[in-house]
Structure formats: C-alpha cells, structure tokens
PANU-418317 format. One line per field, with one value per residue (C-alpha): x, y, z; residue number from 1; residue in three letters. Coordinates in nm, 4 decimals, padded with zeros to 6 digits. Example, Ala and Ser with C-alpha at 12.3 -4.5 7.8 and 13.67 -1.06 7.14 Angstrom:
residues 2
X: c(01.2300_01.3670)
Y: c(-00.4500_-00.1060)
Z: c(00.7800_00.7140)
i: c(1_2)
aa: c(ALA_SER)
END
This chain:
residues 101
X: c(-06.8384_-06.6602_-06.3040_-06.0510_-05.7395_-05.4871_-05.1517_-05.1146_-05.0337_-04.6812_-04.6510_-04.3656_-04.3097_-04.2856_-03.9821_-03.8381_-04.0353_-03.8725_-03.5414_-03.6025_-03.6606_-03.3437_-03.1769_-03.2504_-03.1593_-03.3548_-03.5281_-03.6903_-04.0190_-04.0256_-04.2990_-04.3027_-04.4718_-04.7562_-04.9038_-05.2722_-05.2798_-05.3167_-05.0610_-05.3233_-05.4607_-05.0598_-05.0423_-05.3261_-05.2423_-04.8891_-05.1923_-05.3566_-05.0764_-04.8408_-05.0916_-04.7577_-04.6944_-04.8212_-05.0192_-04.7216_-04.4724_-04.6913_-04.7275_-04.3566_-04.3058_-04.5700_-04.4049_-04.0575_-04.1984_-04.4010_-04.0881_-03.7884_-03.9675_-03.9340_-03.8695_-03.8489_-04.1079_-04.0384_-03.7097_-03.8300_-03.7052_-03.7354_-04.1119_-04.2562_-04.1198_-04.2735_-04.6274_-04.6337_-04.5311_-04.7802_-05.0213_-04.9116_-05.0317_-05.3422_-05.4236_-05.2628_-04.9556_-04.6152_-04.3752_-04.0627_-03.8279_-03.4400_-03.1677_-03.0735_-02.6843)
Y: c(03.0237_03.1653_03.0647_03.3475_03.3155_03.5025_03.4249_03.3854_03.0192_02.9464_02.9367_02.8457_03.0625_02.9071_03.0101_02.8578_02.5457_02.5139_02.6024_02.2571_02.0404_02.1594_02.0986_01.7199_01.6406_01.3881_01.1209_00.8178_00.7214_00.2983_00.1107_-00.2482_-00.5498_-00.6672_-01.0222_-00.8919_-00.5756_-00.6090_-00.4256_-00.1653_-00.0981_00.0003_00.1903_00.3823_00.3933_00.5918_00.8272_00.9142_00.9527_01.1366_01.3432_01.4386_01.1395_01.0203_00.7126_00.5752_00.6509_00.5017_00.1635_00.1342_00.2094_-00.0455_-00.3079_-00.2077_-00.3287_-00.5945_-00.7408_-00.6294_-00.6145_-00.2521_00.0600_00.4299_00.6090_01.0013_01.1896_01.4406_01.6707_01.4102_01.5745_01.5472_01.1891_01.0825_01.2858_01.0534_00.7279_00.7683_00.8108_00.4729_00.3103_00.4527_00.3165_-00.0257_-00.0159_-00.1455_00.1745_00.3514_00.6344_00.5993_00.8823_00.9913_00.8900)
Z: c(01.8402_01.5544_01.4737_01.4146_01.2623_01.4161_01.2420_00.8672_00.7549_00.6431_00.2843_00.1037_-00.2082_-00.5171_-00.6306_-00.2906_-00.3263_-00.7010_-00.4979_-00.2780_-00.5618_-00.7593_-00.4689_-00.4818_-00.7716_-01.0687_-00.9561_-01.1721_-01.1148_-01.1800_-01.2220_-01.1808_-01.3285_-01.1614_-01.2408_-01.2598_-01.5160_-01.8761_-02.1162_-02.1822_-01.8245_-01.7519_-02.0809_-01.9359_-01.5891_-01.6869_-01.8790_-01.6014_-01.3594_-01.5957_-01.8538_-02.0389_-02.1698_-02.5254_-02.6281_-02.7965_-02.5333_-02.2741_-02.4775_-02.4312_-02.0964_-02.0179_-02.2520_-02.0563_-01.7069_-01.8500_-02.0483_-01.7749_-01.5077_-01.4408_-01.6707_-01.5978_-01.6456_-01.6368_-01.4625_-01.2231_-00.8920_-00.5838_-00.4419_-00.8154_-00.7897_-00.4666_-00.5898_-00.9011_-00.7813_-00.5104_-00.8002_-00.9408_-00.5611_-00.5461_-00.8725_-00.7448_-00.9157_-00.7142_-00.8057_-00.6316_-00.6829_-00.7994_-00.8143_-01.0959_-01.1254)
i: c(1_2_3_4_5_6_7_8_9_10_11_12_13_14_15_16_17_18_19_20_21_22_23_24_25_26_27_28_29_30_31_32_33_34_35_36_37_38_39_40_41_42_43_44_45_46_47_48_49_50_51_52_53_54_55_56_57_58_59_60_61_62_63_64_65_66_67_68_69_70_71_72_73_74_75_76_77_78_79_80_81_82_83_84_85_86_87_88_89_90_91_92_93_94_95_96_97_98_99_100_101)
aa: c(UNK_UNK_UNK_UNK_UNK_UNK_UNK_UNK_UNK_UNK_UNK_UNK_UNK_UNK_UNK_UNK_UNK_UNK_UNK_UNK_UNK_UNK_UNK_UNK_UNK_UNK_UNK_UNK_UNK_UNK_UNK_UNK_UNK_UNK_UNK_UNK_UNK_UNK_UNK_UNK_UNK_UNK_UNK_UNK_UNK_UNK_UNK_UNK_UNK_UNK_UNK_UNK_UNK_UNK_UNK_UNK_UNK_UNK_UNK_UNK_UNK_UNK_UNK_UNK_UNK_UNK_UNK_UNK_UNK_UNK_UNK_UNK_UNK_UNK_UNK_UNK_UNK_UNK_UNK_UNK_UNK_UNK_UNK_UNK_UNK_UNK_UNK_UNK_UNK_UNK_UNK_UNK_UNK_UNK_UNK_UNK_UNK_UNK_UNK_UNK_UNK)
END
C-alpha cells in the first residue's frame, strides 16, 4: 500500500517558537559533581554539550561543581535549558534546570 498524507503536519513557526521561550523566562543549566569523572572529562563534557563555550571557561565551570558541588553552567530560555541538561544525562552527568531570579 502506499501511505498518503492528507493533512499538513503542525509546525510551529519559528518566530512563535522564539515567542514560547521568551515567555519563560532564563533558566540555569547546573551541573553537579559526580564522584567518578575526572576534572577534564567534565571540562570536556560542558564542550560537547555547549559548543559555545571556551576551553578556559569550561575548566572553570568544571572546577565550580567539582569544588561547590554545583555551578551554573550557561543562562538560557527554559526549552534550551531542558535540551542541554538532557545532554549532560546522556553523557552521564547528574544536571537540572534553575530559574533565573
């Protein structure tokens, strides 16, 4: 049989879907300390997750959660927040999400 599609899919422009996420405010995106990574694997974790962020800035976000316990690493709309600190827990990092006050 052949499939056809006979209504369009709903899209969501982007200007509305930039609409949404201004509408939610700033999150943080936290990453905690884990008792298994080394300085550097976190360093490059926040790399791969956030490709934004420098080398330098990286090393001291990592050194924030591994000293504190936790440290902020990027202030985003709410759905970029949730996208990236998934991205931590797929690469087996313990992070949440945090209004911005």
């Amino acid at each position: 049989g052949v499939a056809v599609l006979t209504k369009k899919p709903k899209v969501e422009p982007v200007l509305e879907t930039k609409r949404k996420a201004k509408f939610e405010g700033n999150w943080r995106v936290l990453l905690h300390r884990d008792e298994w990574a080394t300085l550097d694997v976190g360093q490059e974790a926040i790399m791969i997750v956030v490709p934004t962020i420098s080398h330098q800035k990286a090393h001291r976000i990592a050194m924030e959660a591994h000293m504190k316990g936790i440290a902020t690493v990027t202030i985003v709309p709410k759905t970029i927040a949730r996208a990236l600190s998934l991205g931590f827990w797929k690469l087996g990092f313990t992070s949440s999400i945090a209004p911005e006050l």
